[in-house]
N, C-alpha and C positions, 0 to 999 in steps of 0.2 A: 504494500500500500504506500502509495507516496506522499509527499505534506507540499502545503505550499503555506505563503503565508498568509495571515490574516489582517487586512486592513482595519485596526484598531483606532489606531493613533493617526490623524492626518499628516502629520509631520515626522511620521517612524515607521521603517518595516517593520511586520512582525515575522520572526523568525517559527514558522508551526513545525510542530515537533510531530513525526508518529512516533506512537509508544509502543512497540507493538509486544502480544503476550507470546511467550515459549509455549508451545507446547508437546506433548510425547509425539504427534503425527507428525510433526513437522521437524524435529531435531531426530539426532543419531539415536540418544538417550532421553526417555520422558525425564522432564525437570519441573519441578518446582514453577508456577509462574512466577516471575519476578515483580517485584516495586515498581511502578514506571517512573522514570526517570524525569527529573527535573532541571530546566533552565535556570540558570542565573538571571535576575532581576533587578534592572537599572532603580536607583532611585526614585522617589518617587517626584514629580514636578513640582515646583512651587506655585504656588497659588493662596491671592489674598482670602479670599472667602472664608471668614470663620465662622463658629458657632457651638454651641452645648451637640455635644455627642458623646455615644457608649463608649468605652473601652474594647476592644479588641476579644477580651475574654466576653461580652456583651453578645455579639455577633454569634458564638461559638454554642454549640450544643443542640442548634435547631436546624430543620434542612427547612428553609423558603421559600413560598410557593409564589410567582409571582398572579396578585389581584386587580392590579389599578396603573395604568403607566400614562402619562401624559406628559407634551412636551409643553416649552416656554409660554404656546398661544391657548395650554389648554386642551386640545386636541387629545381625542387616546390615541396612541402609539400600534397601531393595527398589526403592523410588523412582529410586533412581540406576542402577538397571541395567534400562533399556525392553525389550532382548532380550537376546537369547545371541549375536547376532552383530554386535552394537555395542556399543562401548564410549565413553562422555565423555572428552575428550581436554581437556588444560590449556597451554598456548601460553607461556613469557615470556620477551619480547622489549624493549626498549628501553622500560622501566618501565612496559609494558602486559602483560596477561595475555589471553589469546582463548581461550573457552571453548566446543567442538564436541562434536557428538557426539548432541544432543536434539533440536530441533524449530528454534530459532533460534541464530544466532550469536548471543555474549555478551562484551560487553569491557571491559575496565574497566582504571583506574591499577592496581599494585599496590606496595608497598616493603618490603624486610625492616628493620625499627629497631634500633633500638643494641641492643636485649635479646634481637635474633635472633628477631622475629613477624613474621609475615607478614601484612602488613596491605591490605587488599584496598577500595579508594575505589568509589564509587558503578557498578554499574554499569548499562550499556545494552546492549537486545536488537531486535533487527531485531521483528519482527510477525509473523509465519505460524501457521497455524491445522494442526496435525496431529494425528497419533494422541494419543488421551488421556494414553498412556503416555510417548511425548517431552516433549508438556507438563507433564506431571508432573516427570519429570526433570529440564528447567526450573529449575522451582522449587524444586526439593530442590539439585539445586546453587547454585543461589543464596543457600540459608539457610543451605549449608556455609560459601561464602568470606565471608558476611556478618561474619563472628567471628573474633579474631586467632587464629591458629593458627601453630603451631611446627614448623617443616621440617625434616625430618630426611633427608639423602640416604645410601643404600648404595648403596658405590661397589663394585656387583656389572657381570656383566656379563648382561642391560644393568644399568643401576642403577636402583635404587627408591627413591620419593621418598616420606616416609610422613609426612600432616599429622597433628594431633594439638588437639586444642581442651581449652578449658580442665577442660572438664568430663566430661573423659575418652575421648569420640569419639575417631574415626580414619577415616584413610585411606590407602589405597598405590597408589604410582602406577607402572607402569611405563616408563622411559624408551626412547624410540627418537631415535635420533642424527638432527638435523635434515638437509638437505643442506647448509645453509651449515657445518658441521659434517664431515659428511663429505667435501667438498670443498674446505673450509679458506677459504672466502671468500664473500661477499655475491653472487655472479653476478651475470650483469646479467639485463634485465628485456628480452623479447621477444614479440612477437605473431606468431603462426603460423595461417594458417586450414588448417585440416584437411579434406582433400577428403572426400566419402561412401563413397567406395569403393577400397579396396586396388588395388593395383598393381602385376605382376609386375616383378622387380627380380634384378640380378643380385649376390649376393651369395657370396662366398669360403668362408663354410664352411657353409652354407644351402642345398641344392638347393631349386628351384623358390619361393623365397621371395616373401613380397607383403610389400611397404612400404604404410608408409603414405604420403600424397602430401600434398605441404605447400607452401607459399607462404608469405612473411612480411611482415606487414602494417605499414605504418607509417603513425605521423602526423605531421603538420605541426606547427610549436609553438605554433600558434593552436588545437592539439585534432584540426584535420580528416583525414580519412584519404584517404592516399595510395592513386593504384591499385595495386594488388599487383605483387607479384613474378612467379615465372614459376614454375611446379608443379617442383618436386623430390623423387626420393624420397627418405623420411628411414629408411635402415637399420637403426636402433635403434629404441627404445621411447620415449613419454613416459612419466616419471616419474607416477604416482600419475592417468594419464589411461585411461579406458575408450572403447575402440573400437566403435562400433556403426555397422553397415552401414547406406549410407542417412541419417545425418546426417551435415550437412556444421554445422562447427561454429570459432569463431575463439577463441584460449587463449592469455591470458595466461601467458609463462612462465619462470624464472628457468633463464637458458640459463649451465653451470659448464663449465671446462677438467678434465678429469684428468690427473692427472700423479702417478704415472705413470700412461700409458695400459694399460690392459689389451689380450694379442694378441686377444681378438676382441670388441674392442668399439670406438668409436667416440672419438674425444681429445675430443669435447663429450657433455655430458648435457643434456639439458633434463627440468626439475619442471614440472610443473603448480601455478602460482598459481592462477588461476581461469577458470571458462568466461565469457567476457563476451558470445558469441552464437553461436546455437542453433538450427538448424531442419529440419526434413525437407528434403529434396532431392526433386523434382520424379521421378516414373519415368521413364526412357528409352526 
């Protein structure tokens, strides 16, 4: 897959990074997928504009939905909304921001400065080629974080993050509680291959229930992957993962304790990080 760049900055190339994942099909040896890799991140520009704004740890903990965008004249911002049933999402995390929701992932440094702006460094976009309307999107959020803007959080429930640019734009975002968030800690990091097909399971308050069927995969600390586990059923759900019959598929995932446990649910959760491999299963 190739990158090019993304017109962010009117007065900057942006240099697009692809990140791309290892995987066992594609290398000598199945590996571990990797971190994706990050760019260096010019300072941020000066700019008078000040005002009350969050702190940086402020931003962090919520994933973003965006609800309301308008530019200087008032106008809503059409570009940033491709349907009715997706919305752009804003990510910040450990002084990066990750940007979903359009055609490619987008990420970038970001820092709030002494005068409370939210200052947004160069960023980088994987490469994919979609509907005209993601690609637009794209672009239009790109020329929103281009620009210092000033955060403003209501602390409703959920809470709304409302940017604001110099030149009178806006935007609101609505907050959803991440799981490191709701479960009060970083989890750890686990790999499950998920079989194709459900599995009748006996479960306490469930008649005739089907799990899903799961194994977990490990690697070596040279990358290589181990043979698996032994098929188990998993009683509960993955977080933020969709089941379709017929692929059989291996997920990165961020497996958390709860405490308290809920009576009918399970004392572990697992999220979905990401799908790292993918494939139709063979008919029987």
């Amino acid at each position: 897959m190739a990158t090019r760049p993304m017109n962010i900055r009117p007065t900057t190339t942006i240099l697009a990074l692809l990140l791309p994942l290892a995987l066992a099909a594609c290398a000598a040896g199945e590996r571990a997928p990797a971190t994706e890799p990050t760019a260096p991140m010019p300072p941020p520009e000066n700019n008078d504009t000040a005002g009350p704004g969050p702190g940086s740890h402020m931003l962090g903990g919520q994933t973003w939905h965006l609800q309301a965008a308008t530019d200087a004249e008032g106008q809503r911002i059409e570009a940033l909304f491709p349907s009715y049933d997706r919305a752009l999402t804003l990510a910040f995390e450990d002084g990066r921001v990750g940007v979903s929701g359009g055609c490619n992932h987008i990420g970038g440094s970001y820092e709030v400065d002494a005068q409370g702006r939210l200052q947004i460094g160069r960023l980088n976009s994987t490469m994919k080629a979609c509907a005209a309307s993601l690609m637009q999107a794209d672009k239009a959020i790109g020329e929103l974080l281009a620009q210092p803007l000033l955060p403003r959080i209501e602390e409703t429930a959920p809470p709304r993050l409302k940017l604001e640019s110099a030149d009178g734009g806006s935007s609101t975002w609505v907050g959803e509680a991440t799981a490191e968030t709701r479960y009060g800690g970083p989890g750890e990091t686990v790999f499950l291959e998920v079989a194709p097909q459900r599995a009748a399971c006996n479960h306490p308050l469930i008649p005739d229930h089907q799990c899903l069927q799961v194994r977990e995969i490990r690697y070596a600390d040279n990358g290589i992957k181990q043979p698996p586990g032994e098929w188990q059923p998993l009683y509960g759900e993955i977080e933020g993962f969709e089941f379709v019959a017929g692929e059989r598929k291996v997920l990165r995932l961020k497996k958390f304790t709860r405490d308290p446990v809920p009576a009918d649910a399970s004392s572990v959760a697992y999220v979905l990080d990401m799908v790292v491999e993918s494939e139709i299963a063979p008919a029987q």
